[in-house]
N, C-alpha and C positions, 0 to 999 in steps of 0.2 A: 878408619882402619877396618879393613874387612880380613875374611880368612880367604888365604894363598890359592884353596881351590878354587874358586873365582876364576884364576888365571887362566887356568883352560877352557873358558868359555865366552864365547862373541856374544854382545848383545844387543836385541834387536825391541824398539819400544814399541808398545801398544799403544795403537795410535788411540784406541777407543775403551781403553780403561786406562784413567789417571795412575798415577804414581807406578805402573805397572811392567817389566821388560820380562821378555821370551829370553832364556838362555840357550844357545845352542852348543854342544859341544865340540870343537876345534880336532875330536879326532872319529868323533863318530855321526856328528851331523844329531845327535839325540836332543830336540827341542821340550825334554817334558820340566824342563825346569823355570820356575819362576821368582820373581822378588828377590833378582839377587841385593838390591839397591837396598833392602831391608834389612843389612847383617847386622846386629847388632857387636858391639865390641865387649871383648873378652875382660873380665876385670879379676885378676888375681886373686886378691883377697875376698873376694866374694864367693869364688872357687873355693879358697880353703876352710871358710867361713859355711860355706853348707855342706861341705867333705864332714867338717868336725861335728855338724847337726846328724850329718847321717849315721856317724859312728854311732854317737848318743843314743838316738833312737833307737837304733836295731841292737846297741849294748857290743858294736865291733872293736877286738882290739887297737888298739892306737896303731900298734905294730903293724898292723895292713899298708899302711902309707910306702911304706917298704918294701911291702912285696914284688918280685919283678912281673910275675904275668899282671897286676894292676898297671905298674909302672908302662907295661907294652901298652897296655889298652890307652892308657893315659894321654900316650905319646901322638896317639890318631892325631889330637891337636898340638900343632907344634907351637901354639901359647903358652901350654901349661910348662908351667916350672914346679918340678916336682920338689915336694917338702920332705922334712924330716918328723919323727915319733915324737920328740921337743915341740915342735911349731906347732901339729897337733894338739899335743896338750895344753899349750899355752892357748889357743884359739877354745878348746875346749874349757877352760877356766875362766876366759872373757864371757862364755854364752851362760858358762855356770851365776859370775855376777851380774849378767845381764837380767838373766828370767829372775835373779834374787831380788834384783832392783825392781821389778815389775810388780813381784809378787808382796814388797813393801809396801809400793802404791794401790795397792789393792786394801791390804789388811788395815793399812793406815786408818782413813775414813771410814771403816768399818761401822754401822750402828749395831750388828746384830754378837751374840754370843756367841764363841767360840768352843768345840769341842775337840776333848784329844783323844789321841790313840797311842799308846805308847807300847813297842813292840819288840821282844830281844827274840832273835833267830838265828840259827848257825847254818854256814852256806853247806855246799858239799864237801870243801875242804876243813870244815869243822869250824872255822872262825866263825866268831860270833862278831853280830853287826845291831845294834839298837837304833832305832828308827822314832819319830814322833811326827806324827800326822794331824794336822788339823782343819776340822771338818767344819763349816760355815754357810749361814746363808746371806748367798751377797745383794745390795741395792737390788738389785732387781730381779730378786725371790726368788734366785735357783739354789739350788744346794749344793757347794763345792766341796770337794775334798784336795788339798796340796800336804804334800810331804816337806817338813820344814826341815829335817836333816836325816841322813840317811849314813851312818859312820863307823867304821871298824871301833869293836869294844872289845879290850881284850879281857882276859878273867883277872883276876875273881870280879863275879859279878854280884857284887855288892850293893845291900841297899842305897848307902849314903854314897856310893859315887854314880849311879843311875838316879839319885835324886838332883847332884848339883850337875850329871846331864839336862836333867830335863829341864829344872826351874832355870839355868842360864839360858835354855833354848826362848823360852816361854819370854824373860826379860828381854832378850834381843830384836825379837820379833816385837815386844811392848805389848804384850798381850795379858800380863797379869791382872787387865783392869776387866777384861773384854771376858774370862775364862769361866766355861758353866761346869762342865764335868771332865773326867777320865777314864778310858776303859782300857785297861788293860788285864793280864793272866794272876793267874789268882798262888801266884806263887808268894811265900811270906815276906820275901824281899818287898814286891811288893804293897802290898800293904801297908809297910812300915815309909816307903816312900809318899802313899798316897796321905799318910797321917804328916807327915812334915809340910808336903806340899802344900797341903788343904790348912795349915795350921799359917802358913808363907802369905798365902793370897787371902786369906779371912783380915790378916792386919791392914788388909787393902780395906777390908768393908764392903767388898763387893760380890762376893757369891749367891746368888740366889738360895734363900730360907737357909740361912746360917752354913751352908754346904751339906745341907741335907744328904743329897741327891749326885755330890760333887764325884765317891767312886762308884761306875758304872762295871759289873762283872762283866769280863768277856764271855760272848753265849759259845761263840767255836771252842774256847777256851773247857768248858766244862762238856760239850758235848765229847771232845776228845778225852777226857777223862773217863767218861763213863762208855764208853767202845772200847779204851787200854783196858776197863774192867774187865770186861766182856771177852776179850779175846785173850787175857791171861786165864778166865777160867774154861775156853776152850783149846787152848796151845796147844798143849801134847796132842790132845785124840786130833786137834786139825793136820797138825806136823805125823800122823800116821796115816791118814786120808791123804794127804798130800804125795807122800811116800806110795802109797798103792797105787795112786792115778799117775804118780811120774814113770813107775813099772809099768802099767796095761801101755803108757801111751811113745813107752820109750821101744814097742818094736808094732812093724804092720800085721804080724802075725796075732802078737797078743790084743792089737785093737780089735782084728776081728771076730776072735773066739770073745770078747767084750760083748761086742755087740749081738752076737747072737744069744749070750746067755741075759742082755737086756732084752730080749725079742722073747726067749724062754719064759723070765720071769715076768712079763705083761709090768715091768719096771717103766717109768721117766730116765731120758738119758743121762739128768744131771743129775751129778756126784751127791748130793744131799737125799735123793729121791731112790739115788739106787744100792739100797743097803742088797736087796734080796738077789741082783746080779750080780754084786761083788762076793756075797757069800757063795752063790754059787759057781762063780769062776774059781774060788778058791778050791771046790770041790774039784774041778776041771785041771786047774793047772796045779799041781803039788808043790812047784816051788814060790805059786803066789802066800803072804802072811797076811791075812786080812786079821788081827788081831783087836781089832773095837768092840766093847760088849756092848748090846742092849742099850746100856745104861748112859754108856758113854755117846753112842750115836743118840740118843734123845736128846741130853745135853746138846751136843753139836748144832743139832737142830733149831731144838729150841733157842741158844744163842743166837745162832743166824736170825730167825724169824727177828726176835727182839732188837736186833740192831740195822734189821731194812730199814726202820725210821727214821731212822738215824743218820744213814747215806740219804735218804731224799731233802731231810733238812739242812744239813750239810749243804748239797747240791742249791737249795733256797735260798740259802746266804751268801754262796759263793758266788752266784753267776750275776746279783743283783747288783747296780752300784748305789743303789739308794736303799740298804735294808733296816729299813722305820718298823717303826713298832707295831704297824698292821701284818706284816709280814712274819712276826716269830711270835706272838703273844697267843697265839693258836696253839703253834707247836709247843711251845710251853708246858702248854698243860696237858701235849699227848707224851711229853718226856715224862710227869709227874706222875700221869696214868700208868704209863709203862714201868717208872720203877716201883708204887706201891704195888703192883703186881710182883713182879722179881724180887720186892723182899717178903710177902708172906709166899714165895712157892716152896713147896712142899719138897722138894729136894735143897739138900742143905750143900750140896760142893755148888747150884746154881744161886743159893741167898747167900752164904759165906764168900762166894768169889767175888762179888757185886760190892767189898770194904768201901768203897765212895760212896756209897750209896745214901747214909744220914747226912753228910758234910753238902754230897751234890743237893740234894731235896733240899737246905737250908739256903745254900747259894740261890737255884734256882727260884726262891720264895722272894728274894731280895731280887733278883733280875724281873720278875713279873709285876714287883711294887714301883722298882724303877720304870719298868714298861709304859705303865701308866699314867707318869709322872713326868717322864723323859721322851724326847726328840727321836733320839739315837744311840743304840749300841755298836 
């Protein structure tokens, strides 16, 4: 079985390359074609079997199958039989048990320990979805990480049914014998799951040092907390900084009397650097309000500075896929430097705004003894 375009073309063998023929074309004589004798045959299922891999990956709605301009493109071959949003899905649910099958051959034989991640997040539509990850190093020394379920969770999100999520994931998978730690967000729900869980698998007898070590803090987790700090006690005056640069930069007019009285005042063009051309545009144009005192641009400031660190650490964990404990045990203790700074300074709306500030430092002391002692956060 070849494809029908074939038919319009004569063909002629090479006498001096094996398995080899010249096509020529029956209406224009065009010879640049070759190996027609090579078609391979069309096989349906195999088509819709990597249609439904390609959704997957790229995260395409099912619903595409459907559409007509794919449907024309589709049609170039007059093999394909076009499928329905159903077939899809169902093709989609075979490859779902298939890599789940795979991924039990894997974990099965396991000789090494298993660590988890356990993650509640709300998409953009607001639903929340709880996820459990778990992170591994296989026979032959690399370090894996597989998502063992990924699932609509709807509220209230409660400790004990986030618990008899996790620990049924954990049973199914048979992983309660193989399991070292947990890292998840330092919400109280939490907690209270990590205490049953850890209470679950000890009657196993198998946690390493009584489960010492078993809840690991998440570090994203806490650095997002102390940035929320941070930029509730700079909100307002930012939200008025924001407000002035959306006015210079919402006419061509006023960007350019900007720019000249940054030229005036031997200012930095950015917004943080240029107090002294904003105040004097304000001079300039009488219906600009440049309303931030002294006080308050310091503050500003000085917030910013303090949470640069913060974005490049961030940026450290984010981009890495293997982020081990040489990689944050540093930054550690330039978070730790940073906030016994920010709580004896000397202005009290910058150490009163910083409220996380004894809770994070106690976290963080537990995250650098686990650092120590542990693989992975």
């Amino acid at each position: 079985m070849r494809a029908a375009v074939w038919d319009h073309f004569s063909f002629t063998k090479l006498s001096d390359v094996k398995g080899e023929y010249e096509a020529n074309c029956k209406y224009c004589n065009n010879t640049h074609y070759k190996n027609p004798s090579h078609v391979t045959t069309f096989d349906q299922r195999v088509f819709v079997r990597m249609f439904a891999e390609a959704i997957m990956y790229h995260s395409y709605p099912c619903s595409m199958v459907e559409h007509v301009k794919l449907r024309e493109m589709l049609s170039l071959n007059p093999q394909v039989r076009h499928v329905t949003k159903n077939t899809i899905l169902r093709y989609c649910w075979l490859e779902h048990l298939r890599l789940k099958s795979i991924l039990h051959e894997t974990l099965s034989p396991l000789n090494s320990r298993v660590c988890f991640t356990c993650d509640c997040l709300s998409a953009c539509t607001t639903r929340g979805f709880l996820t459990l990850t778990a992170h591994f190093i296989d026979n032959n020394w690399s370090l894996k990480s597989r998502i063992l379920n990924f699932r609509y969770f709807p509220p209230p999100h409660r400790g004990v049914d986030i618990y008899l999520f996790v620990v049924g994931l954990i049973k199914e998978w048979s992983l309660e014998r193989k399991a070292f730690y947990i890292t998840c967000d330092n919400a109280g729900a939490m907690d209270v799951i990590v205490a049953r869980l850890k209470s679950d698998l000890l009657s196993f007898g198998t946690l390493p040092v009584a489960g010492r070590f078993f809840h690991v803090r998440c570090s994203a987790h806490i650095l997002n907390m102390i940035v929320q700090s941070g930029i509730k006690v700079i909100d307002n005056n930012v939200l008025k900084l924001r407000e002035a640069i959306n006015y210079i930069a919402a006419s061509g007019a006023h960007l350019c009397t900007f720019k000249k009285c940054v030229l005036d005042s031997k200012c930095n063009f950015r917004a943080l650097e240029a107090k002294d051309a904003l105040v004097l545009y304000a001079i300039v144009d009488t219906s600009f309000d440049f309303s931030l005192t002294s006080e308050q641009w310091t503050i500003v400031q000085f917030v910013c500075r303090f949470l640069g660190p913060f974005h490049s650490i961030t940026e450290l964990f984010s981009v890495s896929d293997y982020p081990t404990a040489n990689l944050y045990v540093a930054n550690v203790l330039v978070i730790e430097k940073l906030l016994v700074f920010v709580n004896n300074h000397e202005v009290d709306s910058i150490k009163n705004g910083f409220h996380h500030v004894g809770e994070v430092r106690e976290v963080l002391g537990r995250l650098f003894y686990a650092s120590c002692n542990s693989s992975r956060t």
